[in-house]
BAKOL-473279 format. One record per atom (N, C-alpha, C, O): atom name; residue number from 1; z, y, x; residue in one letter. Coordinates in nm, 2 decimals, padded with zeros to 4 digits. Atoms other than C-alpha are relative to their C-alpha. Layout:
BEGIN
 name resi     up  north   east resn
   CA  NUM      Z      Y      X    a
...
***
This chain:
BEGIN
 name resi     up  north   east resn
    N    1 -00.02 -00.07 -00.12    x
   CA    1 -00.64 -00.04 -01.21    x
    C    1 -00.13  00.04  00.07    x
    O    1 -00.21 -00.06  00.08    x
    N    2  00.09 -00.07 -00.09    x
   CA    2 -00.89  00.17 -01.01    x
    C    2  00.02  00.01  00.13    x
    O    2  00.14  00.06  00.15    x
    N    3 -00.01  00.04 -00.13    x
   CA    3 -00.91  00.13 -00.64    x
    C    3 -00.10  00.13  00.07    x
    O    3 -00.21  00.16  00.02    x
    N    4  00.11 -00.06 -00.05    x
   CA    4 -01.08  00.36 -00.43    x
    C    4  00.04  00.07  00.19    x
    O    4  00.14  00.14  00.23    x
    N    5 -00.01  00.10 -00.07    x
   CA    5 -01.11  00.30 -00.11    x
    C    5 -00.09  00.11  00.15    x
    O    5 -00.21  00.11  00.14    x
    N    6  00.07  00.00 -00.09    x
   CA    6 -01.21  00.47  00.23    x
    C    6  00.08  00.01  00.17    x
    O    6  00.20 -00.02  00.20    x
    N    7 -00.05  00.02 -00.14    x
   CA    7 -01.16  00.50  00.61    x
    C    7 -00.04  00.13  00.10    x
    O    7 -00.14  00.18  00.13    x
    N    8 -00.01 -00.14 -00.12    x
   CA    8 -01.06  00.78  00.87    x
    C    8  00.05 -00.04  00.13    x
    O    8  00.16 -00.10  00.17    x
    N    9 -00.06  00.05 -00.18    x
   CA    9 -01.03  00.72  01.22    x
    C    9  00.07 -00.14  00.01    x
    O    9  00.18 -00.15  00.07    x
    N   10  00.00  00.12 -00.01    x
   CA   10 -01.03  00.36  01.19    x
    C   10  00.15 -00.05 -00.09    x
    O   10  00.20 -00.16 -00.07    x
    N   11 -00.05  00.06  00.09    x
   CA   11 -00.78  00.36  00.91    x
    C   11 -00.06  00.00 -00.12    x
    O   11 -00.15  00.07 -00.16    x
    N   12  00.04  00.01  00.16    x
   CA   12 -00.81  00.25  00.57    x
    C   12  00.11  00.08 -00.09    x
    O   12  00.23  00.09 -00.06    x
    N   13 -00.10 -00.03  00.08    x
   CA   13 -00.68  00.42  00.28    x
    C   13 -00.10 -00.03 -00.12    x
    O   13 -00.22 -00.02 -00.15    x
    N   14  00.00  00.07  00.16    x
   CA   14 -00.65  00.29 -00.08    x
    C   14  00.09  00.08 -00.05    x
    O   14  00.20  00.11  00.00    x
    N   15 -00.06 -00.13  00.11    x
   CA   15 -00.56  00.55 -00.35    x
    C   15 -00.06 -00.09 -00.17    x
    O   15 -00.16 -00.11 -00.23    x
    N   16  00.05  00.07  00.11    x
   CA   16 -00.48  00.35 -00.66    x
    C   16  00.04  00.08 -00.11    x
    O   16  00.10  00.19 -00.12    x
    N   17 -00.03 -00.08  00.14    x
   CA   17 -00.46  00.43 -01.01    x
    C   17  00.00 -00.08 -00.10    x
    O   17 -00.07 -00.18 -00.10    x
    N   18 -00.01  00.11  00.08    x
   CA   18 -00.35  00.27 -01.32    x
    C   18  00.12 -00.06  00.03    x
    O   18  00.22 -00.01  00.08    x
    N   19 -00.10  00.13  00.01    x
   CA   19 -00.16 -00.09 -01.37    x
    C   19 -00.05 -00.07  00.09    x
    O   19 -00.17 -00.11  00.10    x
    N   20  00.07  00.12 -00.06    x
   CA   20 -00.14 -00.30 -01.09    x
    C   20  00.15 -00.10 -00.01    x
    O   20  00.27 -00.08  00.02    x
    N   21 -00.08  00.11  00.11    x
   CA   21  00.00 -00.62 -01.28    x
    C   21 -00.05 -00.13  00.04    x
    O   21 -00.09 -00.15  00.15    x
    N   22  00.05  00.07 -00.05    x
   CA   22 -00.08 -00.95 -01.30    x
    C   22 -00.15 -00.04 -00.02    x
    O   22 -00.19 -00.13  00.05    x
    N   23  00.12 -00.02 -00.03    x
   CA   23 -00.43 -00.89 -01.39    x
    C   23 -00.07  00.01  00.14    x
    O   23 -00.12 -00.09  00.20    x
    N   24  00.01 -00.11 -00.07    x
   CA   24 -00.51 -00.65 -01.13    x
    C   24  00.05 -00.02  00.15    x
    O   24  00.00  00.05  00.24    x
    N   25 -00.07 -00.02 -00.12    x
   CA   25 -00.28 -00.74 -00.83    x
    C   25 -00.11 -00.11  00.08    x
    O   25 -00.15 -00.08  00.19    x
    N   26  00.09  00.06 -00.09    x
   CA   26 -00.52 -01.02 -00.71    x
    C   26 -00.15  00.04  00.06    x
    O   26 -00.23  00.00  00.14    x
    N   27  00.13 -00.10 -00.06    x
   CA   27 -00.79 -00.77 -00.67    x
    C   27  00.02  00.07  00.13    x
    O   27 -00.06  00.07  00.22    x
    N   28 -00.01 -00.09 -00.08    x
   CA   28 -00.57 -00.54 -00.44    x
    C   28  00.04 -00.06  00.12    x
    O   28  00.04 -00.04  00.24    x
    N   29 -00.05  00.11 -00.16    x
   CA   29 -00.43 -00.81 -00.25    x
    C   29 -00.07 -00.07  00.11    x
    O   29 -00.05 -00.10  00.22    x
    N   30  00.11  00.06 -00.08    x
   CA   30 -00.76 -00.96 -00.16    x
    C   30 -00.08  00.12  00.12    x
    O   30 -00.13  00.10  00.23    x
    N   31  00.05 -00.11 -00.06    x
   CA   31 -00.88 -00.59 -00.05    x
    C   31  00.08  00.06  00.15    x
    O   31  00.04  00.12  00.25    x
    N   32 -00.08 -00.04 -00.10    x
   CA   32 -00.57 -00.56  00.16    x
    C   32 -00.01 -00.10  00.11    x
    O   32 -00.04 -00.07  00.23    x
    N   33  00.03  00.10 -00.10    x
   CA   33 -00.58 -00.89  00.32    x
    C   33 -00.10  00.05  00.08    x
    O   33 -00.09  00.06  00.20    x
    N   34  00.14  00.02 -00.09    x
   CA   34 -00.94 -00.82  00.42    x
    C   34  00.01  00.11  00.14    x
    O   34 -00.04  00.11  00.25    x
    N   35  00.00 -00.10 -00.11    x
   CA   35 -00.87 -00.53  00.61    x
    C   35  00.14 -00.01  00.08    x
    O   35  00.10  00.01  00.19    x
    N   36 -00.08  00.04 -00.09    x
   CA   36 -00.50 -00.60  00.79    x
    C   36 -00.02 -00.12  00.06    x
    O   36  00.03 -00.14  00.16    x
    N   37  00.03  00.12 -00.09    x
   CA   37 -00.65 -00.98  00.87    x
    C   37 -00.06  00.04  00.12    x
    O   37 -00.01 -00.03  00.21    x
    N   38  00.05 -00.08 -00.07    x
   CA   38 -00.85 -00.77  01.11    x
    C   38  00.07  00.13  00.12    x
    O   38  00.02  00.19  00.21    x
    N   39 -00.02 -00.08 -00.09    x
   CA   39 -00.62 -00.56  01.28    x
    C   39  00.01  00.14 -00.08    x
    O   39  00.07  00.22 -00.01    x
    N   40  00.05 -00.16 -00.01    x
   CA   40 -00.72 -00.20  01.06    x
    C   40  00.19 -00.03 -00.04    x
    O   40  00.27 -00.12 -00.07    x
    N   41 -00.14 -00.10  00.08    x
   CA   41 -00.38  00.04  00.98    x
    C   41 -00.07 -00.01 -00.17    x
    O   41 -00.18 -00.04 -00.23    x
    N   42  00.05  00.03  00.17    x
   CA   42 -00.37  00.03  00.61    x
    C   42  00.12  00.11 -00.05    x
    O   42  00.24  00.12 -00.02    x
    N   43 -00.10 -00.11  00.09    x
   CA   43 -00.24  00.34  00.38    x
    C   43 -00.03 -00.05 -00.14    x
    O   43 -00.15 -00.07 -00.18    x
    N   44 -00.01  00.00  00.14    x
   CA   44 -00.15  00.27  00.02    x
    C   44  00.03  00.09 -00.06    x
    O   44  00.14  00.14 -00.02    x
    N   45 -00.01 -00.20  00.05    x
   CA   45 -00.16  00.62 -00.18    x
    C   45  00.02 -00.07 -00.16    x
    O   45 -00.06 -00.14 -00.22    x
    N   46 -00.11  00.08  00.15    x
   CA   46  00.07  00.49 -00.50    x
    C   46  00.02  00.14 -00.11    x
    O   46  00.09  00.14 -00.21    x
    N   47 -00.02 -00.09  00.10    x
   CA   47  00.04  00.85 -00.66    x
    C   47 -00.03 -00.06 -00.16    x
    O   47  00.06 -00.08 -00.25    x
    N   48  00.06  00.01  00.17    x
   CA   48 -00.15  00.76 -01.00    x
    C   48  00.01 -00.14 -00.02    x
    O   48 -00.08 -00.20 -00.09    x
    N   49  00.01  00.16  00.10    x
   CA   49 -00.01  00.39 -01.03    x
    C   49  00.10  00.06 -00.10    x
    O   49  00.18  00.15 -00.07    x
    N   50 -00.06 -00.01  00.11    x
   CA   50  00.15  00.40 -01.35    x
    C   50  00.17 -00.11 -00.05    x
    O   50  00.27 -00.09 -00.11    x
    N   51 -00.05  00.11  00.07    x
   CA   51  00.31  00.08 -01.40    x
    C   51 -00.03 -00.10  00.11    x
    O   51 -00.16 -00.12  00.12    x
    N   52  00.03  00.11 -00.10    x
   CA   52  00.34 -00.24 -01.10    x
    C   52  00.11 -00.09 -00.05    x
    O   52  00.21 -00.05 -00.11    x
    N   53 -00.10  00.09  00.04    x
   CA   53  00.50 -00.56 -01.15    x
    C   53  00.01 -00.07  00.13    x
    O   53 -00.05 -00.03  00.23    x
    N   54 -00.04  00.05 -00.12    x
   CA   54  00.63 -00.81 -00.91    x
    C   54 -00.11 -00.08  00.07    x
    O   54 -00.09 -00.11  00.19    x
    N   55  00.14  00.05 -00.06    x
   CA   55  00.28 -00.98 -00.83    x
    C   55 -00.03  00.12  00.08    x
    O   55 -00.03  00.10  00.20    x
    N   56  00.06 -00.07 -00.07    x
   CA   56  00.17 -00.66 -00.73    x
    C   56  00.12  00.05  00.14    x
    O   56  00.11  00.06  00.26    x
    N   57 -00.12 -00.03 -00.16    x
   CA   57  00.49 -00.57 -00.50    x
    C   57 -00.04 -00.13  00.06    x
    O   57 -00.03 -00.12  00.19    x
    N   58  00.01  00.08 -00.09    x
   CA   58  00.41 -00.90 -00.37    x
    C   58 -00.11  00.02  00.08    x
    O   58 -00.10  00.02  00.20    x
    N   59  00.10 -00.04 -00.09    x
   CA   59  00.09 -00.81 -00.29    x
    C   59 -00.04  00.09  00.11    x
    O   59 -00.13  00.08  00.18    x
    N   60 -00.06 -00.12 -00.08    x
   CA   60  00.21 -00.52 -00.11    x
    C   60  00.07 -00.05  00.15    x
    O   60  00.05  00.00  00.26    x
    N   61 -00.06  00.07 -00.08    x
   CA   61  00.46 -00.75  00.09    x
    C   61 -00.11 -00.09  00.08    x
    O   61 -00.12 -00.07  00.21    x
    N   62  00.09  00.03 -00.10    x
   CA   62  00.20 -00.96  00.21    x
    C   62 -00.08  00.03  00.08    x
    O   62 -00.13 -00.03  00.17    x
    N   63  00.08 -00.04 -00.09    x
   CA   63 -00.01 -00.73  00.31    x
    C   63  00.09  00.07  00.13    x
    O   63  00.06  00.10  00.25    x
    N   64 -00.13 -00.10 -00.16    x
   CA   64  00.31 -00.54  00.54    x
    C   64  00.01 -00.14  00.03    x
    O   64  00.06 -00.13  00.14    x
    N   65 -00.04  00.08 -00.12    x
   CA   65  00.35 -00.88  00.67    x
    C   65 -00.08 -00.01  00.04    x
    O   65 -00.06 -00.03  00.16    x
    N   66  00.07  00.09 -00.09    x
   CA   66  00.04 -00.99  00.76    x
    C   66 -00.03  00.15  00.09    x
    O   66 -00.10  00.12  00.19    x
    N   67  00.02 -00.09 -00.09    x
   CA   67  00.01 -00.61  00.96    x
    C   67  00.08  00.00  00.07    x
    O   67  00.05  00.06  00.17    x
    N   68 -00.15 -00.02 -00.10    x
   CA   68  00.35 -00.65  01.11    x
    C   68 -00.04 -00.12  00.14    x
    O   68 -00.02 -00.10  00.25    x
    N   69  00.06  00.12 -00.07    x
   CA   69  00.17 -01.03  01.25    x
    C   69 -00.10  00.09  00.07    x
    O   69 -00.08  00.10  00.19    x
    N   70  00.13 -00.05 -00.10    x
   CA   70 -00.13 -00.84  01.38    x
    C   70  00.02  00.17  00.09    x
    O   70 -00.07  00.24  00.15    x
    N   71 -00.01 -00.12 -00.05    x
   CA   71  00.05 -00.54  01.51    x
    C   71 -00.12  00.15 -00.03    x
    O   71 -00.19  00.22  00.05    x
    N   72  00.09 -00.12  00.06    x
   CA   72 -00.15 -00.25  01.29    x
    C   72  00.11  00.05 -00.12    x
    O   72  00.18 -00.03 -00.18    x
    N   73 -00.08 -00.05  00.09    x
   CA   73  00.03 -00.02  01.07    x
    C   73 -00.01 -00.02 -00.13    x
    O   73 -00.12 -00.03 -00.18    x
    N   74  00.00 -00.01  00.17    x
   CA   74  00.12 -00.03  00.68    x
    C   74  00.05  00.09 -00.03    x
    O   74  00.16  00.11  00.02    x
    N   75 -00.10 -00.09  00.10    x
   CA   75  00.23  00.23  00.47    x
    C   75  00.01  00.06 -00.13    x
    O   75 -00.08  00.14 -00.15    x
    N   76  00.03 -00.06  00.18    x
   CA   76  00.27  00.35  00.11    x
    C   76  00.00  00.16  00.05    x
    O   76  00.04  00.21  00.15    x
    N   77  00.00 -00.18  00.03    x
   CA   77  00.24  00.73  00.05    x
    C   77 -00.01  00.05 -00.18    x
    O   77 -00.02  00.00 -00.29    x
    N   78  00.01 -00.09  00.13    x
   CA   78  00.24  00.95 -00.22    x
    C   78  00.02 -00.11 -00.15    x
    O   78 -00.07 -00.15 -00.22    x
    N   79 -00.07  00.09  00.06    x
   CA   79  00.47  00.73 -00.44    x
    C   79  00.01  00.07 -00.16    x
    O   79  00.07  00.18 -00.18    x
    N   80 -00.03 -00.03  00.16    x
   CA   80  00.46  00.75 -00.85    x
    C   80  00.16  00.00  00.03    x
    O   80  00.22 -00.02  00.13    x
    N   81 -00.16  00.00  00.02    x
   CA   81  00.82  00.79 -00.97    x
    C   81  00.04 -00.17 -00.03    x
    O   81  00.12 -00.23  00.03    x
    N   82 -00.05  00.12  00.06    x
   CA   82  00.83  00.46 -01.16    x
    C   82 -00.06 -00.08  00.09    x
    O   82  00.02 -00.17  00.11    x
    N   83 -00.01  00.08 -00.12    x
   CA   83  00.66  00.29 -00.87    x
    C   83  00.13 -00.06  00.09    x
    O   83  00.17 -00.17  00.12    x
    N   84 -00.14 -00.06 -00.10    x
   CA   84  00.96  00.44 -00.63    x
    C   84  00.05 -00.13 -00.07    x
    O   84  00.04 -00.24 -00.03    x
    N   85 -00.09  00.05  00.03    x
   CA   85  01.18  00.30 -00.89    x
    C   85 -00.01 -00.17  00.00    x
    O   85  00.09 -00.23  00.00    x
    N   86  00.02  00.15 -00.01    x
   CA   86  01.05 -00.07 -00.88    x
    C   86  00.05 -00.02  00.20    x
    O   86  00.15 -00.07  00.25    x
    N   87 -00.05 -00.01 -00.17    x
   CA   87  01.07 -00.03 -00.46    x
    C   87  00.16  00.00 -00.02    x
    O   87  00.23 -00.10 -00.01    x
    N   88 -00.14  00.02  00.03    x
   CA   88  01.40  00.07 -00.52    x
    C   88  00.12 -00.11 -00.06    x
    O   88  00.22 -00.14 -00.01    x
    N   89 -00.08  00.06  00.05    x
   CA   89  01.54 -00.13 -00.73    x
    C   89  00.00 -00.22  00.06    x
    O   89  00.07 -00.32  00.04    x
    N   90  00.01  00.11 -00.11    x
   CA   90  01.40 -00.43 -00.48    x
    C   90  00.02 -00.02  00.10    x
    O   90  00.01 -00.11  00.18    x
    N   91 -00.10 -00.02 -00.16    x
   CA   91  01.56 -00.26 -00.20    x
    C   91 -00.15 -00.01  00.10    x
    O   91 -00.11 -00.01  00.22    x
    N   92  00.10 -00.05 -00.06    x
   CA   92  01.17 -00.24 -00.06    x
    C   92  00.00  00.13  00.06    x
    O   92 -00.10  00.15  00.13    x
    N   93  00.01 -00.12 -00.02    x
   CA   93  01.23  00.12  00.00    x
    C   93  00.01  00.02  00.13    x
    O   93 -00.07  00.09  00.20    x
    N   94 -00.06  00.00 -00.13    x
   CA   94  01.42  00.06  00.29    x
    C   94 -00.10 -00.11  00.10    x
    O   94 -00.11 -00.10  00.23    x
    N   95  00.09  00.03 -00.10    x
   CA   95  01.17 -00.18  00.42    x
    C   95 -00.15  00.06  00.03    x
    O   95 -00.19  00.06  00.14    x
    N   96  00.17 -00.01 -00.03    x
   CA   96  00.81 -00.07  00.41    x
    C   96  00.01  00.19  00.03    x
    O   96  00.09  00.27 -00.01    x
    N   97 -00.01 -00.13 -00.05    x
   CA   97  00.72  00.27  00.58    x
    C   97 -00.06  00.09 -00.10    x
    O   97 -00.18  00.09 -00.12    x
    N   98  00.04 -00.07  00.08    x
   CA   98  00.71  00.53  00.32    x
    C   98 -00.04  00.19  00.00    x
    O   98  00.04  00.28  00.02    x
    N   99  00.01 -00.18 -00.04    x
   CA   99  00.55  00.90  00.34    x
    C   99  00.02  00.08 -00.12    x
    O   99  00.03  00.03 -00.23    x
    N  100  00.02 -00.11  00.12    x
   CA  100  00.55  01.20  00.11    x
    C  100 -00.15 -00.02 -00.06    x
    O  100 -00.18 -00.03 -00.18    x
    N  101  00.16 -00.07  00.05    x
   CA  101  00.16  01.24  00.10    x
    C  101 -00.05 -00.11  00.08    x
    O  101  00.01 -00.19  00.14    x
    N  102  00.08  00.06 -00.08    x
   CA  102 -00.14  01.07  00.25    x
    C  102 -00.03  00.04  00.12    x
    O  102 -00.05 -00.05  00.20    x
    N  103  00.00 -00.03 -00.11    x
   CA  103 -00.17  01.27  00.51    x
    C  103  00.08 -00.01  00.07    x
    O  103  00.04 -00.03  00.19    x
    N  104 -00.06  00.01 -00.12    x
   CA  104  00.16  01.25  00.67    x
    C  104 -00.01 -00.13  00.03    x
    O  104  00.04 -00.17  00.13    x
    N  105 -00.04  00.17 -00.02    x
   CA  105  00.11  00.88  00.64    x
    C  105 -00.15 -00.03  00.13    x
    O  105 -00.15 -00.13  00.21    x
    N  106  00.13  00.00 -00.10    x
   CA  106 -00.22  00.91  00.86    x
    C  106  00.05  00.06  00.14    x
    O  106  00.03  00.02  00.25    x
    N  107 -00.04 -00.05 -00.13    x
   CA  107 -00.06  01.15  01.09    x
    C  107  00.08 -00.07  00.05    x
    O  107  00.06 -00.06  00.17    x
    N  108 -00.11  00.12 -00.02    x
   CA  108  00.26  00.86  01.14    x
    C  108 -00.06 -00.10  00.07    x
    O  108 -00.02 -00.16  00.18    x
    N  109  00.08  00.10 -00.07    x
   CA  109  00.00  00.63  01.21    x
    C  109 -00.11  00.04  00.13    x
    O  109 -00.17 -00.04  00.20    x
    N  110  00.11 -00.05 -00.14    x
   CA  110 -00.22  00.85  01.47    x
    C  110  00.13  00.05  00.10    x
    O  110  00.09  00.09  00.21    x
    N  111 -00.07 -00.02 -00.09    x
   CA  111  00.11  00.91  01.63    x
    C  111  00.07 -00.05  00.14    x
    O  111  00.14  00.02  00.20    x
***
């Protein structure tokens, strides 16, 4: 998994790519923590993941909780298909705030 990683008007966005598995998920989890422990909005851009397993939805989960605790936003954007379908099929879909693109997920959060 490839990570890449910057920040617009005091949010973060992460645009991953690849497997994030159980390799891979304690890399993105540590990256997420670091910045929702703090307070930033945090966008996840899920276009070019390929393939996640349940470490990495966890990792995902903890980072929307610990932003929900610090009152700063989370949101996935621009969702692979087989991503979607893991969210889905864990009924995540309906919890975590999801956009089309990265941008509407920026503009949601500057709203």
């Amino acid at each position: 998994m490839k990570i890449e990683t910057k920040e617009v008007n005091d949010i973060v966005i992460f645009e991953l790519d690849g497997e994030v598995d159980l390799e891979t998920s304690p890399t993105l989890r540590k990256n997420l923590l670091k910045h929702v422990n703090v307070g930033k909005s945090v966008i996840v851009g899920m276009n070019g993941v390929a393939y996640i397993d349940s470490s990495g939805i966890a990792s995902l989960v903890e980072a929307y909780q610990t932003s929900r605790r610090n009152s700063s936003g989370f949101v996935l954007a621009a969702i692979s298909d087989s991503a979607m379908r893991v969210l889905q099929l864990a009924r995540l879909d309906k919890v975590f705030t999801i956009q089309a693109t990265i941008d509407d997920a920026v503009r949601s959060l500057n709203s």
